[in-house]
C-alpha positions as CSV (number, residue, x, y, z in Angstrom):
1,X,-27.8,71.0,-98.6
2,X,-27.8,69.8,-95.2
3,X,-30.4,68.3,-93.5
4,X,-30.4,67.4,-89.4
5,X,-32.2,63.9,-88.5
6,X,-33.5,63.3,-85.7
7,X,-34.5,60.2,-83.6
8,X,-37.1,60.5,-81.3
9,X,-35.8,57.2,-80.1
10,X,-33.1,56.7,-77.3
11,X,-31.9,53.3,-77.7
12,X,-29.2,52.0,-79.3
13,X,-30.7,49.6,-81.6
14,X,-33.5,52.1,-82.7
15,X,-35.6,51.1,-85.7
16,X,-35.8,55.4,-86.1
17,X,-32.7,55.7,-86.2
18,X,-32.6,52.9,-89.0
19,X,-35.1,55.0,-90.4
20,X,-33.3,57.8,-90.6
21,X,-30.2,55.9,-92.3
22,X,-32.6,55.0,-94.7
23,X,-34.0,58.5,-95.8
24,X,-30.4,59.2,-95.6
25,X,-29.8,56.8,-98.5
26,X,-32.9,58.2,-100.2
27,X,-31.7,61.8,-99.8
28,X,-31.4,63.5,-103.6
29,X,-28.1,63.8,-104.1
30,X,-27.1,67.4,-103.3
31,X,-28.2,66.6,-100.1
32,X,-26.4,65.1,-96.9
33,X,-28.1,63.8,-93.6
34,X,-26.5,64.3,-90.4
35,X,-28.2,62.4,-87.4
36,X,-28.2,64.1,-84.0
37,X,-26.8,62.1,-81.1
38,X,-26.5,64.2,-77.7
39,X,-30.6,63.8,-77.4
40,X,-29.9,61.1,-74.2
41,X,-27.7,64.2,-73.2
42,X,-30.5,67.1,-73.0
43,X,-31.9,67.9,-69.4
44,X,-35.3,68.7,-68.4
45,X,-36.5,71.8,-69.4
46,X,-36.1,74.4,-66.8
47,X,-37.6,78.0,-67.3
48,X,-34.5,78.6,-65.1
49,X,-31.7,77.8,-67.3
50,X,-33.1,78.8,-70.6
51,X,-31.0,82.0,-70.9
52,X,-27.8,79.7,-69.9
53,X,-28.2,77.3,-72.3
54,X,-26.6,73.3,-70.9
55,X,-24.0,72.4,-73.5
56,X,-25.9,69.6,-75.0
57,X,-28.9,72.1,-75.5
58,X,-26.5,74.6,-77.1
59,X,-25.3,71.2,-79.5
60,X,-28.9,71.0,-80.8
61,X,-29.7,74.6,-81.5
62,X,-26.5,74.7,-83.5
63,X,-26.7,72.0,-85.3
64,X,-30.4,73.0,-86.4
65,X,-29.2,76.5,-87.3
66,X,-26.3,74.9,-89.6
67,X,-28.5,72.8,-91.5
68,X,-30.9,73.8,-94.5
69,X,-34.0,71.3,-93.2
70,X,-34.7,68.5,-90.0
71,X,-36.1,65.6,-90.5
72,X,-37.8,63.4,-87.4
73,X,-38.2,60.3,-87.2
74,X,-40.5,59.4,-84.0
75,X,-41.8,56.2,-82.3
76,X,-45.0,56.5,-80.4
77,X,-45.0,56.1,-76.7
78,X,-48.5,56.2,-74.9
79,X,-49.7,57.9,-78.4
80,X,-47.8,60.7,-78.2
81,X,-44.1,61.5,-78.5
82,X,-41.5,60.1,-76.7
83,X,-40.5,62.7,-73.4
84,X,-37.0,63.4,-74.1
85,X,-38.0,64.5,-77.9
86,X,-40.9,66.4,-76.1
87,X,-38.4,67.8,-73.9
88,X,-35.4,68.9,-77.0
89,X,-38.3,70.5,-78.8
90,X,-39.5,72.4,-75.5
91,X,-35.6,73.9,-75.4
92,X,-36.1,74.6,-78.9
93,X,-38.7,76.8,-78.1
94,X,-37.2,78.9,-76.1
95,X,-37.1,81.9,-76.6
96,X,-39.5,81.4,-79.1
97,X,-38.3,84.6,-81.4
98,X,-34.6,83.1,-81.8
99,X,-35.6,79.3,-81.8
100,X,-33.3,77.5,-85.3
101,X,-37.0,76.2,-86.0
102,X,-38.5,79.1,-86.9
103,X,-39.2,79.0,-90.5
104,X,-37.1,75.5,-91.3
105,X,-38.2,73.6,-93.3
106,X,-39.2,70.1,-91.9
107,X,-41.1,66.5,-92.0
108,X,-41.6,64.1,-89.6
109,X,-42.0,60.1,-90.2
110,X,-42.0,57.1,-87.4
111,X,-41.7,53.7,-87.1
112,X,-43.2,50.8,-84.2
113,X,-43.4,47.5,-83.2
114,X,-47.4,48.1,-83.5
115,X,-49.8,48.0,-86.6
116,X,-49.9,51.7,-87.0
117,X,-46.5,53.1,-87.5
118,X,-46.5,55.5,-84.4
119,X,-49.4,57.6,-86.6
120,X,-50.7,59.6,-83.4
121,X,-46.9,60.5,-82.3
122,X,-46.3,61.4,-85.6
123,X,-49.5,64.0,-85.5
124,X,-48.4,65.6,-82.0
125,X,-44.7,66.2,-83.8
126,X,-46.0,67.9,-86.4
127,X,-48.0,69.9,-84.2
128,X,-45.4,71.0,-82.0
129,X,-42.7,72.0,-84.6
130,X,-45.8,74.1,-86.1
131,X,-46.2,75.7,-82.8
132,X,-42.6,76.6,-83.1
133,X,-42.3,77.9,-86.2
134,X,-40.9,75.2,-88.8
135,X,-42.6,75.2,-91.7
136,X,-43.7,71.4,-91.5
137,X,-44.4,69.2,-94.1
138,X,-48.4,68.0,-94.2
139,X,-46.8,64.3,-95.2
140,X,-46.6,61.2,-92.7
141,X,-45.2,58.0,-93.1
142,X,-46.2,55.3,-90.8
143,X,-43.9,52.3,-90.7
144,X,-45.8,49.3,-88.5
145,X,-44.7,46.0,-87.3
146,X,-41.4,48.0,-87.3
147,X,-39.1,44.5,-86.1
148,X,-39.8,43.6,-90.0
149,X,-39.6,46.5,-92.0
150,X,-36.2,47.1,-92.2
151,X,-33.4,45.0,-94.1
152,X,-29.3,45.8,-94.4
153,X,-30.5,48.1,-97.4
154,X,-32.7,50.2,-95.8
155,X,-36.9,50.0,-95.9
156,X,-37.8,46.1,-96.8
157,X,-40.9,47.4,-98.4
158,X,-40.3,49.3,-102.0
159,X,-43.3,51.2,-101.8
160,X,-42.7,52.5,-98.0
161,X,-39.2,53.5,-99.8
162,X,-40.2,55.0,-102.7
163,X,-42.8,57.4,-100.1
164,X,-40.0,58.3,-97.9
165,X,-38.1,59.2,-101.1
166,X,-41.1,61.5,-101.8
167,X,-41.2,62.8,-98.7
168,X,-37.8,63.8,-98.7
169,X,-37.5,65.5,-102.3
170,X,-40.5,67.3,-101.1
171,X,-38.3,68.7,-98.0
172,X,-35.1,68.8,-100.2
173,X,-37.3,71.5,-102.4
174,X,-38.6,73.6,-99.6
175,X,-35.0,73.9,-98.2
176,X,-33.8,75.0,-101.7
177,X,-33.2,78.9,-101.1
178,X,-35.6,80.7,-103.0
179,X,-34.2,81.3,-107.1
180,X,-32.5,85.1,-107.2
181,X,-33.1,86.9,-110.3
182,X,-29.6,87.0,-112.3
183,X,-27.9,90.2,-112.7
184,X,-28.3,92.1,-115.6
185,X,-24.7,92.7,-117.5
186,X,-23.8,96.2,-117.9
């Protein structure tokens, strides 16, 4: 099972991107995470382009079509999302019939510097990948004072890791393709 990640987060030392290597080590074990990189590379939105899809905007819509789920890890910037993840997810859209989120599975989580784990930005991403189509996950995970929470193993807090690794079986089962009844033997 694949599942994309993806950092709402543009810098380099990102504590959602550590996030998402985290969950990546929580993953159950028939599943692999691959984290999405060309989001610094996605231009505005234009109405204009959206039949000619920019490269980078092509990049994301494939790499969400190959995978079985998308998981997004967000900060929170003016309690919202941040505008280039605002901006990917307005591509995504587009046209809304063929979008890769339609019907993916999916679960957001976040991390900041503040006391309440980017909360609020993790609401609106939930509400927006809705509006598209994925079939979101009704789970948060709010990670605060996000400069501590995080060690060379992943999440410093057990209990923050052992909810992420819920929240991630509970995606790894929704991407399972549904059971096929076995053939009868003639």
């Amino acid at each position: 099972m694949k599942v994309l990640g993806l950092s709402g987060s543009l810098r380099a030392g990102s504590h959602n991107a550590k996030l998402l290597r985290a969950a990546g080590d929580l993953l159950p074990p028939e599943a692999d995470l691959t984290i999405f990189d060309g989001l610094k590379a996605i231009p505005p939105f234009d109405e204009d382009d959206e039949h000619t899809r920019p490269d980078a905007v092509q990049a994301l819509f494939d790499a969400i079509a190959e995978s079985d789920a998308v998981l997004v890890a967000t900060p929170e910037y003016n309690h919202s999302i941040p505008g280039q993840l605002k901006n990917a997810l307005d591509w995504l859209s587009r046209p809304l019939a063929e979008s890769p989120l339609r019907n993916k599975p999916a679960a957001v989580v976040g991390t900041s510097t503040g006391l309440f784990g980017a909360v609020w930005a993790q609401a609106e991403a939930r509400k927006v990948l809705t509006a598209i189509g994925a079939r979101v996950l009704d789970r948060e995970l709010p990670i605060g004072f996000a400069d501590d929470a995080f060690h060379e193993g992943g999440l410093a807090d057990p209990d923050q890791a052992l909810a992420l690794a819920g929240i991630l079986a509970e995606l790894a089962g929704e991407a399972k393709p549904a059971a096929r009844p076995a053939l009868a033997a003639s």
